[in-house]
N, C-alpha and C positions, 0 to 999 in steps of 0.2 A: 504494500500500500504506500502510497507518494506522501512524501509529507507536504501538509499544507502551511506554510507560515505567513501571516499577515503582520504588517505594523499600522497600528492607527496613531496617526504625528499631524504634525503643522509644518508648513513649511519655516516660519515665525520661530520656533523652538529649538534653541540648541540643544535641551535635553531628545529630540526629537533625533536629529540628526548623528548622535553618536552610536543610536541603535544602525542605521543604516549601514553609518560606516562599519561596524562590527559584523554585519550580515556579510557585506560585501568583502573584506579582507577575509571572512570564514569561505567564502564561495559559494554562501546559501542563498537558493533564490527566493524572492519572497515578493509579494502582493503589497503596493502601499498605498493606505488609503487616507486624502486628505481631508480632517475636520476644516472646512470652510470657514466655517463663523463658530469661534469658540465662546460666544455668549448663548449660541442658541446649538446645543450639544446635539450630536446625532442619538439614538436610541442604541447603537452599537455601541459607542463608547461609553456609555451612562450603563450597559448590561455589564460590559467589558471590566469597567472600573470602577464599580459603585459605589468606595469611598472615600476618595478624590474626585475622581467626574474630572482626571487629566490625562492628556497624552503625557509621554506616550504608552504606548499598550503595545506589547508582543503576543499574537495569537496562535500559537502551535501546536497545530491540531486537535482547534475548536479548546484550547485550552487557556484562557489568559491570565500574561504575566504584566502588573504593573509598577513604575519606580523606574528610573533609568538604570540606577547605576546598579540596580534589582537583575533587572535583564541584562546587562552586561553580561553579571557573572552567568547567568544563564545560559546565553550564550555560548560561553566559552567555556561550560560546565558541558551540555550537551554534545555540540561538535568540536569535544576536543581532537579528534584525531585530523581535524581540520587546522592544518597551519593559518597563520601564529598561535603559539598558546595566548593570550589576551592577558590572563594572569601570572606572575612568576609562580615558579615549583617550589619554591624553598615558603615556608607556611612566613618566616618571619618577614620576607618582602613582599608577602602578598596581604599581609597584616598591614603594612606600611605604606602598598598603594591604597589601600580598600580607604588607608587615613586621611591622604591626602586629595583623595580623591570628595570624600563629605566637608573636607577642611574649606575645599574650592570652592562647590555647590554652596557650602555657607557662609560663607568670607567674600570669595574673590564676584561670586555671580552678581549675591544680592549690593553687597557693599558700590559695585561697579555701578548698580543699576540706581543705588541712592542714591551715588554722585554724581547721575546723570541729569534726575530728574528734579532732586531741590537747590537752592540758589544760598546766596551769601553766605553767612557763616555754618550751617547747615551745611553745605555745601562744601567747602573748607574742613570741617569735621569729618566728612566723607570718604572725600579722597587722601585726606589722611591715615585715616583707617583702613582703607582697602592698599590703597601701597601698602602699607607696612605688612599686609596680608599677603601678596603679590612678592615679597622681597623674601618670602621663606620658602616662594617657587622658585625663583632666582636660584636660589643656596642649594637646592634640591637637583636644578637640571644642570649644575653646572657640572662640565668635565663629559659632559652626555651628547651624544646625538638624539636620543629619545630618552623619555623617561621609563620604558621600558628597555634602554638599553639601546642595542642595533638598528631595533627594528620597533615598528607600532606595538604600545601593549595598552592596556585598562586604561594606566593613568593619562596619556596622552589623550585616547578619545575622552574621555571627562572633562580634560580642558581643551580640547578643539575648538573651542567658543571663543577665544582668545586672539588666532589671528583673524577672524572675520567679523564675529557678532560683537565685540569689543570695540572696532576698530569702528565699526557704526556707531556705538554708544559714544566712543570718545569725541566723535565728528557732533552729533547733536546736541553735547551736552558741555560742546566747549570746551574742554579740556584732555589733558595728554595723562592718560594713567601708569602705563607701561613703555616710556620712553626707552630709546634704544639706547641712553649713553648710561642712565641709572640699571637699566636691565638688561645688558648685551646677550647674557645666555638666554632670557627667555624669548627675546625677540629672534635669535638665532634659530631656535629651536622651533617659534611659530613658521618661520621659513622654510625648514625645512619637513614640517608636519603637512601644510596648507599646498607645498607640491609635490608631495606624493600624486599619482594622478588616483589612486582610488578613492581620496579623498576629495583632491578638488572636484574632481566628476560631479562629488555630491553636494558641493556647497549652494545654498539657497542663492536666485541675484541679486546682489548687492541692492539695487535700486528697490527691490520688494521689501529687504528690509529695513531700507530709507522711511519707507513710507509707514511699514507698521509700528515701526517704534515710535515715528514721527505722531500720529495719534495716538499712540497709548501715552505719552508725553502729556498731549495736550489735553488728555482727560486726568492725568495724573494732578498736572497741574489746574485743572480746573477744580478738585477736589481740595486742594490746598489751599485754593482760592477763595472757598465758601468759610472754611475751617475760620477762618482770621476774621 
């Protein structure tokens, strides 16, 4: 019997996108289907993922898994015999991405996204905080070509977000987070993640995500706006 795998994502999500990438360096094919309007949820994903009600969602064989960095190991749990391994072998590095990888998700995503979208000192408070969160990836990929080493592993796709959906956020929000002369090896290292060609293949158009963060901005701040 063929296996079926489906991913329900947005194109807008970088948690979205790291599942792809992980399918695709496994060599598993898979069916992607896109949530349109994430305010008004489809019935699949609301079955899919009933306590979150978010992408993205792994369906393999009518069975689903939700959480990104959830599926990841999934992923790399199931088709291990599928090069790359995704995770290290040794339990204490794989303990050690699994770290850095929720450190990101909770520091580097949201932190980025606070300093994108509030102003003055706020704002200053922000980016202060998220460098300093960013400068313990720095210390982390240095002496690396990937963070897993050679080749693509776990923690790299977790921060794939970095050389593109980053690079948006900093353009809209005014400001430079991960300069190249303060973080030479991460900027290095986004370089040489972003052209890989399995990668870039999959990266959302820049201009798409000009425009969606561009209104989630302005709702963001419209919200802030009433707040005062």
């Amino acid at each position: 019997m063929a296996e079926v795998v489906k991913v329900i994502g947005s194109y807008s999500s970088l948690f979205c996108t790291r599942i792809e990438w992980a399918l695709k360096l496994k060599g598993v094919q898979y069916e992607y289907l896109e949530e349109k309007d994430l305010l008004n949820k489809t019935p699949l994903l609301l079955k899919s993922n009933p306590v979150h009600k978010k992408v993205p969602v792994l369906i393999h064989n009518e069975k689903a898994i939700a959480e990104s960095l959830v599926i990841l190991e999934y992923i790399d749990d199931r088709w291990k015999e599928n090069n790359p391994l995704l995770l290290p072998e040794d339990p204490q590095e794989r303990a050690k991405a699994r770290f850095w990888a929720k450190f990101a998700d909770d520091k580097c995503v949201f932190g980025a996204w606070k300093a994108c979208h509030t102003e003055g000192e706020e704002k200053a408070k922000a980016l202060e905080s998220a460098a300093e969160s960013f400068a313990f990836l720095e210390k982390e990929i240095e002496g690396k070509k990937f963070f897993g080493g050679e080749q693509i592993g776990y923690l790299d796709l977790a921060l794939g977000w970095i050389p593109h959906w980053l690079n948006v956020l900093e353009e809209l929000g005014d400001m430079k987070l991960v300069d190249a002369q303060k973080f030479p090896f991460l900027n290095e290292w986004a370089q040489n993640f972003i052209e890989t060609p399995v990668i870039k293949e999959c990266l959302p158009p820049r201009e798409k995500l000009v425009k969606y963060f561009t209104s989630s901005l302005s709702y963001m701040r419209s919200l802030a706006a009433k707040k005062q």
